[in-house]
N, C-alpha and C positions, 0 to 999 in steps of 0.2 A: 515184663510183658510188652508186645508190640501196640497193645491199647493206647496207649497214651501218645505215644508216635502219629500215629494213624489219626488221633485223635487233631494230633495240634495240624496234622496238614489237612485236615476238613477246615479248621480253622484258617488256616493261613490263606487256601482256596476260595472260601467263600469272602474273604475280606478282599482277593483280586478281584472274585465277579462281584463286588461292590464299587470298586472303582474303578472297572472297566463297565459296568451300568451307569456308572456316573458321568462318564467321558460320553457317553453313547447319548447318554440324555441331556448335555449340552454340547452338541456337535452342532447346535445352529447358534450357539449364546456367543455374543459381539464380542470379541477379545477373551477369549476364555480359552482357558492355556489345558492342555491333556493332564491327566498323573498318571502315574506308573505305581506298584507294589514291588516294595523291596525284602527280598527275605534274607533271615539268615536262622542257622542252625542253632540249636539249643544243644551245647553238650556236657556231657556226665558219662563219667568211665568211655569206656573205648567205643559201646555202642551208640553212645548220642539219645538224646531227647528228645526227638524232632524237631520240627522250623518254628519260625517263627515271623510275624509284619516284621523286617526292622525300622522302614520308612517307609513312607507316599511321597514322592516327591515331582513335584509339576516341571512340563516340560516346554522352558520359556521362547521355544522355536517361536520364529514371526509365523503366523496365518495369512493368509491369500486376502489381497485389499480390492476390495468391491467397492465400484463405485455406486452412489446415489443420490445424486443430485443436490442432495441439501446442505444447505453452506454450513449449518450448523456440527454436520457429521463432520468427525475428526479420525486420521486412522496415523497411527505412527509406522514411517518408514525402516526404523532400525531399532537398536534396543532401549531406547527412553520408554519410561512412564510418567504418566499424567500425574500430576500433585495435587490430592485433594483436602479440604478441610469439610468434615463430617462430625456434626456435636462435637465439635472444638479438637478434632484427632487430625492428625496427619493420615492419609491415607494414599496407596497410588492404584492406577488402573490403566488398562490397556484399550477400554471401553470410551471410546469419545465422542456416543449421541448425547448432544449436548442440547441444551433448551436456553432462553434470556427469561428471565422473572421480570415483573413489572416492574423493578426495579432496578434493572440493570445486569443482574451477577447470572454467570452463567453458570448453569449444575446441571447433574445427569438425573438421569430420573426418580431416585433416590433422596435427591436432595442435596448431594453433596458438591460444594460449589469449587471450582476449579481455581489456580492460583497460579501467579506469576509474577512479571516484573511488572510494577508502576509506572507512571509517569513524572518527568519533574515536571517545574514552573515554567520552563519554556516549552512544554510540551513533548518532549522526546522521551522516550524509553528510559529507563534507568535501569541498566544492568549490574549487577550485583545484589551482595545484600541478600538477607530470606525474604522468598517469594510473599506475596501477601494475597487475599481474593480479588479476583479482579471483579470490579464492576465499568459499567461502558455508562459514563453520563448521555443524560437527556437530553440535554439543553442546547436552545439553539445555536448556532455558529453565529457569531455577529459579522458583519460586513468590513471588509478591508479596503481599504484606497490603492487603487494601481502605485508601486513605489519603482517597478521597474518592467520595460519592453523591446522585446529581443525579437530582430527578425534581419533576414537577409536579401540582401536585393539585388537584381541584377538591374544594371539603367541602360536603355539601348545606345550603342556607339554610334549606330546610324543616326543618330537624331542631328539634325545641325542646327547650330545653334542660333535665334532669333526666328528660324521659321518652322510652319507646321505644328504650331504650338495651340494646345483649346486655353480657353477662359470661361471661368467662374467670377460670380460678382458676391461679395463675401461681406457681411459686415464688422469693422473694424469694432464696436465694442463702447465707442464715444457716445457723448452727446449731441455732437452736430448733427445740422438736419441731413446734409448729406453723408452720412458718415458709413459710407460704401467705398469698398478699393474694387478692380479687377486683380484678379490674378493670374498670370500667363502660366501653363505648365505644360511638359510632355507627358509627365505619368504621374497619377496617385494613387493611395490604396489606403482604405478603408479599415481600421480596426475599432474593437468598445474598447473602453477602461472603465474602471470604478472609482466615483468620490468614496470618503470619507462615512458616507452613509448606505452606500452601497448602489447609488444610485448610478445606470451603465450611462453613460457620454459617450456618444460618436465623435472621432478623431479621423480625421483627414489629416494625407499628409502631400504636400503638392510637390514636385520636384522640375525642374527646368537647368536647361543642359547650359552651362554659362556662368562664369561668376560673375558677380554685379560689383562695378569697380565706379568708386563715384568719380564724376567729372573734376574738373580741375578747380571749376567758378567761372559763371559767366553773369552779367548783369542783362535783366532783360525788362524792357522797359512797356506793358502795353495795358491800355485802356479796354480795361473788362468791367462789366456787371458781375454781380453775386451770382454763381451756379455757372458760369460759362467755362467754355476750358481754353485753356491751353496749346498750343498745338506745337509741336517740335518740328521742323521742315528740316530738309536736307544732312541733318545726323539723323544716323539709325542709334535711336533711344528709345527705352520704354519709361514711360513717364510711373509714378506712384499713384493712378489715380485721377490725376489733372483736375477736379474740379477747385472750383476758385470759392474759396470762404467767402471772400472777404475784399474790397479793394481799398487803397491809400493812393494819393497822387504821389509818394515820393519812391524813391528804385525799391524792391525786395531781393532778395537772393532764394532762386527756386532751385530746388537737389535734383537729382537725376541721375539716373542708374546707367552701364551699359556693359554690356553682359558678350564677352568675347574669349572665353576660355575653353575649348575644348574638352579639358581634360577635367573640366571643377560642372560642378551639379549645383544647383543652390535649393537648398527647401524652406519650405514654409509650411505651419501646420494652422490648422484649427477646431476649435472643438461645437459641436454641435450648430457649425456654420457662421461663429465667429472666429473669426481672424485674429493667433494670438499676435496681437504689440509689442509696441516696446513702451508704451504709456502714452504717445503721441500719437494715436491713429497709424502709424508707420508700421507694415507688416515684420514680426523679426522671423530674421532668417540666417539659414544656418549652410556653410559648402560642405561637399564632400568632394577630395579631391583625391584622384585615381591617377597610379602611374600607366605608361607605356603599354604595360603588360595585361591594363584594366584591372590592375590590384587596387583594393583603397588603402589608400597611402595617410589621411587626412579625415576630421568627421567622425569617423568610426561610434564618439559616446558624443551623447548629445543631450541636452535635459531643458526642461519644457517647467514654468508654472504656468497656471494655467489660476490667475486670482476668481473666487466664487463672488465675492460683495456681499459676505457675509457679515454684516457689524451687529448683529447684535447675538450671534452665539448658537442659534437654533439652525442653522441651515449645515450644508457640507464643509469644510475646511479647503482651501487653496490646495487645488490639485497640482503636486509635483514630482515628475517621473523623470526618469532616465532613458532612452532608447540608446539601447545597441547592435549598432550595425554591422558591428565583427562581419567577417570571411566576404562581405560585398563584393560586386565586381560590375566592370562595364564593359562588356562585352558585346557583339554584331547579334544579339537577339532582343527578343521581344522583352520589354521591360515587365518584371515582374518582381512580387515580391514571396515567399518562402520562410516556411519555420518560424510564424510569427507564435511566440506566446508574450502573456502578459501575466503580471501574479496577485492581480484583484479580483475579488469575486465580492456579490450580495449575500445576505445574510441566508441562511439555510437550515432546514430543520433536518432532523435526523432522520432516516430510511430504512435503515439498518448496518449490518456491519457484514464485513467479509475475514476471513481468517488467512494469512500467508505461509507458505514454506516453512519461515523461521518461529513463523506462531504469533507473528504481531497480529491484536486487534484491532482493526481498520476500522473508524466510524466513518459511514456514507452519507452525505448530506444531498437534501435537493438544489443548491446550487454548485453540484458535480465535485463538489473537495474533499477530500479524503482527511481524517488526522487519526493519528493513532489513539488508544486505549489501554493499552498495555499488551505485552509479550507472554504469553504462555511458556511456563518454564517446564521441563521435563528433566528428569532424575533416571538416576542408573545407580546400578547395585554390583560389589565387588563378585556376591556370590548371591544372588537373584533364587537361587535354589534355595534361600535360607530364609526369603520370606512365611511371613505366615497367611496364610489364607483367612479371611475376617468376614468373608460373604459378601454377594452383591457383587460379584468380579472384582474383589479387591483386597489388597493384601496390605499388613505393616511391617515394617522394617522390624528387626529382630536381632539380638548379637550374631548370631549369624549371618543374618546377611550383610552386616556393616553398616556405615554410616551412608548416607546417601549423599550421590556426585550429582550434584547440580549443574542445568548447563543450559545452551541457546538450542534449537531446535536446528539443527542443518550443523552440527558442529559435532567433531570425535565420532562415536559409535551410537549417539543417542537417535539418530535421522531425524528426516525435515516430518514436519507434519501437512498430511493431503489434506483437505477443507473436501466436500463434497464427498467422502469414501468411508467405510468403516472396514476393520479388519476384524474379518473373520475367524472364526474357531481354528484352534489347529488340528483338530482331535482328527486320525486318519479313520473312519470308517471300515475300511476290508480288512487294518492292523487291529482294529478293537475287535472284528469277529473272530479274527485268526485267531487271537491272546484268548478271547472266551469259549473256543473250540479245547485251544489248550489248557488251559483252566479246566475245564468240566471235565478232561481226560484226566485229569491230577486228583479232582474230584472223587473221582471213580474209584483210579485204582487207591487211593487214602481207603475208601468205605471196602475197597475189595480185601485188603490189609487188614480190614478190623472181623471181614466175615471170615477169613482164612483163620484169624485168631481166636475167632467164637469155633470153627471146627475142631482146631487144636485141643481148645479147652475141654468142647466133647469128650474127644477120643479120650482127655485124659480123666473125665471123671467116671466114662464108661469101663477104663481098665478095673476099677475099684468093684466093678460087679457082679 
């Protein structure tokens, strides 16, 4: 009899318009993948048995990534899934509105907290390895000591040297009472650094077009008081200051500089308006020397301490950097300086966190430094169609769908993950009502097949009458 036939395609019909209702009624749920009904026949002898479900099987196309603003929303570019840990399971999802718990770990609304790569001891990523939960510490960033300063300068050619030059009266850092130098310069420029504590120091650095080439020795013999100066006549010198400490009736020998190099610079730096030394009240100073072409030739690394007078332990440590003046040049413009960074910063407390392309966790601190937290790992599946569906948009790995391929986000077929987007549904709306048109026709003629069989039966009990 055709009953049973008929019967099993009501059956098979109404388990499609159950999961073409299902598709329909999450066509707005955030990563959430279609299914489809799969049939196949039941057969016995020549006429067959009818159909039958043989599968549901979900259809892992990407959905359309909208964006929305919030840093926490995650949407995957290509075919990776999120790795989750849910009451101690593995789980994955395509769903990455993400939340921070007050404690750090980030999970979706469910509760299930996302996983990836660690960090080591030096702070970097650590790739490899099974993924573990990531949590993003609290704690504040401590303050670092400027250890290095890069910038590039251009020094004007036009400058000539000995004249047209400003002055600053700078203190040397001594004990004497007059323990003041000038300094002659054409151009300075202004940067911070950080001690040891985090505390910012202003850093001046003064340059003057000239190398400073000492005199040969001259004996000079003249009756001063304490605080008087000096005076140089008829050589073009610039003295170190000239004031007089100190007088003795018997000869001294006084230094003196004299600066006649075109092609040499001399600097001088100091820090928060003292003048670093050389332990003698004596400015130190450093050339830079520039060929023909206004290349520097000369100078280029240069390194600075900068002693705090710290003896008893509590204060900042002796500030010591490096400046590098790489790609410099001296050329017929305006002196300037360019691309200065420095790699100190003060202590900073956490703001929050930003997510990247590859899925590193960025923590944000308030004195602008970034360090990581760890890398969100995403997984991929040989046959993804073999997952099982576990609820909650989430599925577990299964003998069929293989072991799971772990990997960096922006790398193979898994794509980069968007920070601010979620992807949406893929379910086609006009496809789900088409398939439920056709379904309810299948519907149909199934129940038209069972009333054609109930007339049959008629006729055939009415022949008996």
């Amino acid at each position: 009899m055709g009953f049973s036939q008929a019967l099993s395609g009501l059956n098979a019909a109404s388990s499609s318009l159950d999961v073409l209702g299902n598709n329909i009624a999450n066509s707005q749920t955030v990563g959430y993948k279609s299914a489809g009904a799969q049939f196949a026949d039941v057969f016995a002898g020549s006429t067959g048995l009818g159909t039958k479900v043989s599968a549901v099987l979900q259809d892992f196309g990407a959905g359309n990534i909208e964006a929305t603003g919030r840093e926490l929303d995650l949407a995957v570019s290509g075919q990776g899934f999120y790795r989750f840990q849910q009451n101690g399971e593995v789980v994955y999802s395509r769903n990455g509105q993400l939340s921070m718990t007050p404690d750090g770990y980030l999970q979706n609304a469910q509760g299930a907290r996302i996983m990836g790569y660690g960090i080591n001891a030096a702070g970097n990523v650590e790739i490899g390895g099974q993924p573990q939960v990531l949590q993003v510490p609290s704690e504040e960033m401590p303050a670092s000591a400027t250890t290095d300063v890069s910038t590039t300068l251009n020094l004007d050619a036009r400058e000539i040297v000995g004249e047209d030059r400003r002055q600053s009266t700078l203190d040397t850092g001594g004990a004497a009472p007059n323990d003041e130098t000038t300094v002659n310069y054409h151009y300075s420029n202004n940067f911070t650094v950080y001690d040891s504590l985090g505390n910012p120091r202003n850093v001046t650095v003064y340059y003057e077009k000239g190398a400073q080439q000492q005199d040969g020795g001259r004996d000079v013999y003249y009756d001063a008081s304490s605080g008087s100066n000096v005076y140089f006549n008829g050589t073009d010198y610039e003295d170190l200051g000239g004031a007089v400490l100190g007088t003795q009736p018997d000869s001294a020998n006084l230094s003196a500089v004299m600066n006649d190099t075109p092609n040499t610079w001399t600097s001088r730096i100091a820090m928060d308006g003292k003048l670093l030394t050389n332990g003698a009240s004596m400015p130190q100073q450093s050339q830079l020397t520039f060929d023909g072409n206004g290349q520097l030739t000369a100078g280029g690394n240069q390194t600075f301490n900068f002693p705090t007078g710290d003896f008893l332990g509590g204060g900042p440590q002796d500030l010591t950097f490096d400046m590098n003046l790489a790609g410099s040049t001296q050329f017929g413009n305006n002196s300037r300086a360019s691309d200065l960074t420095q790699d100190g910063y003060t202590s900073g407390a956490l703001v929050g966190i930003t997510i990247e392309d590859d899925g590193t966790v960025m923590r944000n601190y308030t004195n602008e430094q970034s360090r990581p937290a760890g890398q969100i790992a995403l997984a991929n599946f040989r046959n993804p169609e073999g997952l099982q569906s576990v609820g909650d948009n989430a599925w577990a790995s299964t003998a069929a769908s293989g072991q799971e391929l772990l990997g960096e986000a922006g790398t193979g077929v898994l794509g980069s993950i968007q920070s601010g987007a979620i992807e949406t549904s893929n379910v086609d709306l006009a496809k789900q009502l088409v398939d439920m048109i056709v379904t309810q026709r299948a519907y149909q003629a199934n129940s038209q097949t069972i009333k054609t069989q109930d007339e049959v039966l008629q006729a055939s009990i009415n022949l008996s009458r």
